[in-house]
N, C-alpha and C positions, 0 to 999 in steps of 0.2 A: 315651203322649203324642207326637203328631206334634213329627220335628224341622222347626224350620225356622231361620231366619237369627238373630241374636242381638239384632234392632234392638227395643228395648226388652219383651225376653221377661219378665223378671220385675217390670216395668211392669205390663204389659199380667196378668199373673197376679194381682196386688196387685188391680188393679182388679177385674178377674171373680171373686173371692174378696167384694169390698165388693158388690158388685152382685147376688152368690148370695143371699148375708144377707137382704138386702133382698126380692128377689124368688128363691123359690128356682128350680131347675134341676139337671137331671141329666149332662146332657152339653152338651158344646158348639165352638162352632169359630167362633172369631175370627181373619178373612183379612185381613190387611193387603193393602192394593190397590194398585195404581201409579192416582196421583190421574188423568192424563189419559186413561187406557186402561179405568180398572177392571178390569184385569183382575187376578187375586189375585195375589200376590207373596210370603206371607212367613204362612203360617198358624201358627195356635198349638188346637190341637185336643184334646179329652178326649173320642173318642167309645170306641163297641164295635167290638171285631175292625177294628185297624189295618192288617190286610192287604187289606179293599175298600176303601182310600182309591182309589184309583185311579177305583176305578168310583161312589163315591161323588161325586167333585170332578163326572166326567163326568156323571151326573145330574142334579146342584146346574146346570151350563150349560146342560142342555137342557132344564130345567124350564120351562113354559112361565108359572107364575103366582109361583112363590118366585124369582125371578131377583132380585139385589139391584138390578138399575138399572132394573128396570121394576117394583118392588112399590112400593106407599104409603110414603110419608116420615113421620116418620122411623122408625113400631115398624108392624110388621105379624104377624098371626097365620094359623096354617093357619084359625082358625074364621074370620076374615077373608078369605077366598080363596075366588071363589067358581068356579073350575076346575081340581078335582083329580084328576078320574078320570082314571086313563091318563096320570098327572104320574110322569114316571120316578124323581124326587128324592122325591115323595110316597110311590110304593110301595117304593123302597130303603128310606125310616125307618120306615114301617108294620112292617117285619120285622126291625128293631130292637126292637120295643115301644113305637115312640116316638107317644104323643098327641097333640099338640101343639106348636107351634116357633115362640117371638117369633123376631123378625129384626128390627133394629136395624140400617140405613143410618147412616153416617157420613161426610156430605156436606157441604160449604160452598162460600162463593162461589170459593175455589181448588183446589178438586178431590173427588174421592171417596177417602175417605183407608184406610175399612175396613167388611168387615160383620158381624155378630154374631149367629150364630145359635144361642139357647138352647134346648136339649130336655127335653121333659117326659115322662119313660114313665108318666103316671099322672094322667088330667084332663089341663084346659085350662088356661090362663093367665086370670085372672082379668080385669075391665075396668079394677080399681085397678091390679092390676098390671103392665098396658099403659101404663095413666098415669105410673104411678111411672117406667119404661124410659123413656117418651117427654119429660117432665120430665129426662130424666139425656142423653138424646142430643146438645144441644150441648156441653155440658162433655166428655162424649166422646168426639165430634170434635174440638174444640178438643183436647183430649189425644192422639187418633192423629196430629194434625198437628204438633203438638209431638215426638213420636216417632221422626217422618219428619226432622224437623230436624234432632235429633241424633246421626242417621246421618254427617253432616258434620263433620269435624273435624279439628283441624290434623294436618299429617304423616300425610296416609293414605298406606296401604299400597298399594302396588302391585297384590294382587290377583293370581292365578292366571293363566297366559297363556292367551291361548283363540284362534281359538275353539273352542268343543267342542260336539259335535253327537251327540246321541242319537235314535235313528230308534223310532217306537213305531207301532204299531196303532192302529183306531179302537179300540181296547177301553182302549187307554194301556197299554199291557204292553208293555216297553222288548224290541226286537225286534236292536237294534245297537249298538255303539260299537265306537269305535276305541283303542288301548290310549293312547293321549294325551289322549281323554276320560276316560277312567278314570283318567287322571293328575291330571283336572284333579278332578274330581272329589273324587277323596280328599282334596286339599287345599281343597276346597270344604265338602266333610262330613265332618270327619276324624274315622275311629273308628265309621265307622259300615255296615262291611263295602263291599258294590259299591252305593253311595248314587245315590240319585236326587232331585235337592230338589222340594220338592214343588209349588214355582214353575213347573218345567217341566211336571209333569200340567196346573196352571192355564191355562197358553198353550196347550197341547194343544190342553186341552178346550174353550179360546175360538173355537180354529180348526174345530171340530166345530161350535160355535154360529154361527159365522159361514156355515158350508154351510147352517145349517137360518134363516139370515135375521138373523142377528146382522149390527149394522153395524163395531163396534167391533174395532179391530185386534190380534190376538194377541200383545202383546206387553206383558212387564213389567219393571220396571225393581226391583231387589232387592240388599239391603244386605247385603255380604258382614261387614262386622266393619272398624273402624279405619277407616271414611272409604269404604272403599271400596265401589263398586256395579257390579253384573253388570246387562246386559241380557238378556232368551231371548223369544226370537222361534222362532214356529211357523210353519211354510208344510206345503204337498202336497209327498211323497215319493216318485215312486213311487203306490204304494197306501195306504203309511202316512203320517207326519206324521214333518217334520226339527222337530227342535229345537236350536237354537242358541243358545249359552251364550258371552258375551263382556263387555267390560269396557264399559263405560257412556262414551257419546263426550265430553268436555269440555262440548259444546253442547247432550247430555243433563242432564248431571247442572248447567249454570246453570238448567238450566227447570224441575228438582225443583225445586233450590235454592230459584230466586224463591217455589213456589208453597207451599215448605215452612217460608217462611217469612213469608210473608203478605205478600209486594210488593203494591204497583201496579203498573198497567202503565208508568208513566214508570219507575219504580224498574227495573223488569225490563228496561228501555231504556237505562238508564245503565248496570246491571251490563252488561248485554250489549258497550255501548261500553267499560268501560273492561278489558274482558277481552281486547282485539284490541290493546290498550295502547294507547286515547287520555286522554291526559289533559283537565283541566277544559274547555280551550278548544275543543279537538276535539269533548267530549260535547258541550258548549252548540252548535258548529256543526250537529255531525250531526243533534240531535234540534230544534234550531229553540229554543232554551228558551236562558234568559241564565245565565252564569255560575255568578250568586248563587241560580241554582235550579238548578240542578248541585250545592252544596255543602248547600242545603235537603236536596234527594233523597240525599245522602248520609250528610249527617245519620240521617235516618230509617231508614237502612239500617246503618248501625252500631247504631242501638239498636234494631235487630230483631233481627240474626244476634249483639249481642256482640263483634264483630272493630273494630278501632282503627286500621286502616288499609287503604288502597288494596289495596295486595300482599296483607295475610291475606286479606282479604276474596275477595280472587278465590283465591287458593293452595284456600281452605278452598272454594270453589262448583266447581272443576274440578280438582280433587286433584295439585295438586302442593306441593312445598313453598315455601315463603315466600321471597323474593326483594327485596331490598331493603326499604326501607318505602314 
């Protein structure tokens, strides 16, 4: 089983255990995604031979018809698909054994939150059994964004110093590091000999997709444990691909925040105001809105996130600790 971050893994198991029941499956890989990027962030995987992840992830991006942000909403099938020849993600699972693969986007109006892709080495997925996935797809979305929430929480952790920077090939076979990535690292995967998270192949191989016409930017934003969150950004190396591994900027992690927890946009306007330290009068100035809808919107925002005050509230969206009330 692929490692990846801790942000609701035995969650996220519970549920693909009730959802096998139901609709069986052989293998699978469920990618947490950074909502504004899509690009994966934080997988949780049961396939064969865990040594081609690499070149697996890389396929999954250049595929031309399974991509999760251009297939059908919300369940789609290979027998659904009707350009597969020569699909590089197609012919890597043909040599699995694999027959058939629902795919399960998990999208709302504030982000792409994950996607789900279930294998079959034996037949296809049935039409009831598209139903049944597609019938269960907003409960879980609504549950990966719930997920994403409670990566937030009081008193995080500071997180590993970065940045750290890993140099890989188009093939994503880690070609470099420098012994202070490796530092960071271990404390990033700890126990898990010279780690590499699997976040980083995902940015990689968005940067791969982006040369072949992808618009979307190589970058994802992923939950280290205790509040805290990493960014890794891919750019051209050279010949190969930098990737970069650092701590998630305060102005990052309020725009999770908001979308992790279902703002609106005023909401996401007031958090933004009162994180620069304005109080009521200030937000009512800046955004043009009276007072007593400054304390409406914040209303609402306490019984989203749970927090009881001004200070937790922002402590817990831009990771520091709590500061008066």
């Amino acid at each position: 089983m692929e490692r990846g971050t801790s942000l609701g893994r035995e969650r996220r198991v519970a549920i693909l255990a009730a959802v096998r029941r139901a609709v069986p499956f052989d293998a699978y890989a469920w990618v947490v995604t950074d909502p504004a990027t899509g690009v994966g962030a934080d997988p949780l995987a049961e396939v064969p031979d865990p040594s081609r992840l690499p070149a697996l992830i890389r396929s999954k991006y250049l595929s031309r018809c399974n991509h999760w942000r251009t297939m059908p909403r919300p369940v789609s099938t290979w027998t659904g698909c009707d350009d597969e020849r020569n699909d590089p993600w197609v012919s890597m699972l043909a040599s699995y054994g694999v027959t058939d693969v629902a795919s399960i986007v998990l999208e709302d109006r504030y982000g792409l939150w994950a996607f789900a892709d279930l294998w079959r080495t034996g037949g296809s997925f049935r039409e009831e059994e598209v139903g049944a996935l597609t019938a269960s797809a907003a409960r879980l979305t609504r549950m990966a964004r719930e997920l994403s929430a409670q990566g937030f929480v009081p008193g995080a952790g500071p997180g590993p110093e970065g940045p750290a920077v890993l140099i890989l090939d188009r093939s994503l076979v880690v070609q470099r590091t420098t012994p202070a990535t490796e530092e960071f690292l271990a404390r990033l995967l700890p126990g898990a000999g010279r780690p590499v998270p699997a976040a980083a192949y995902n940015v990689a191989a968005q940067l791969l997709a982006r040369a072949a016409g992808d618009l979307a930017p190589a970058r994802a934003r992923v939950h280290l444990g205790e509040g805290c969150w990493l960014t890794l950004e891919a750019a051209w190396f050279d010949t190969g691909i930098a990737v970069t591994i650092s701590r998630t900027t305060p102005e990052d992690r309020i725009e999770l925040f908001t979308r992790s927890h279902g703002f609106s946009q005023q909401e996401s306007r007031v958090l933004d105001q009162l994180a620069v330290g304005h109080d009521t009068r200030e937000v009512a100035h800046a955004l043009s809105i009276a007072e007593s809808t400054v304390q409406e919107h914040l209303k609402s925002i306490f019984l989203k996130t749970g927090v009881r005050s001004r200070a937790a509230l922002v402590a817990r969206a831009v990771g520091t600790p709590v500061r008066g009330s």
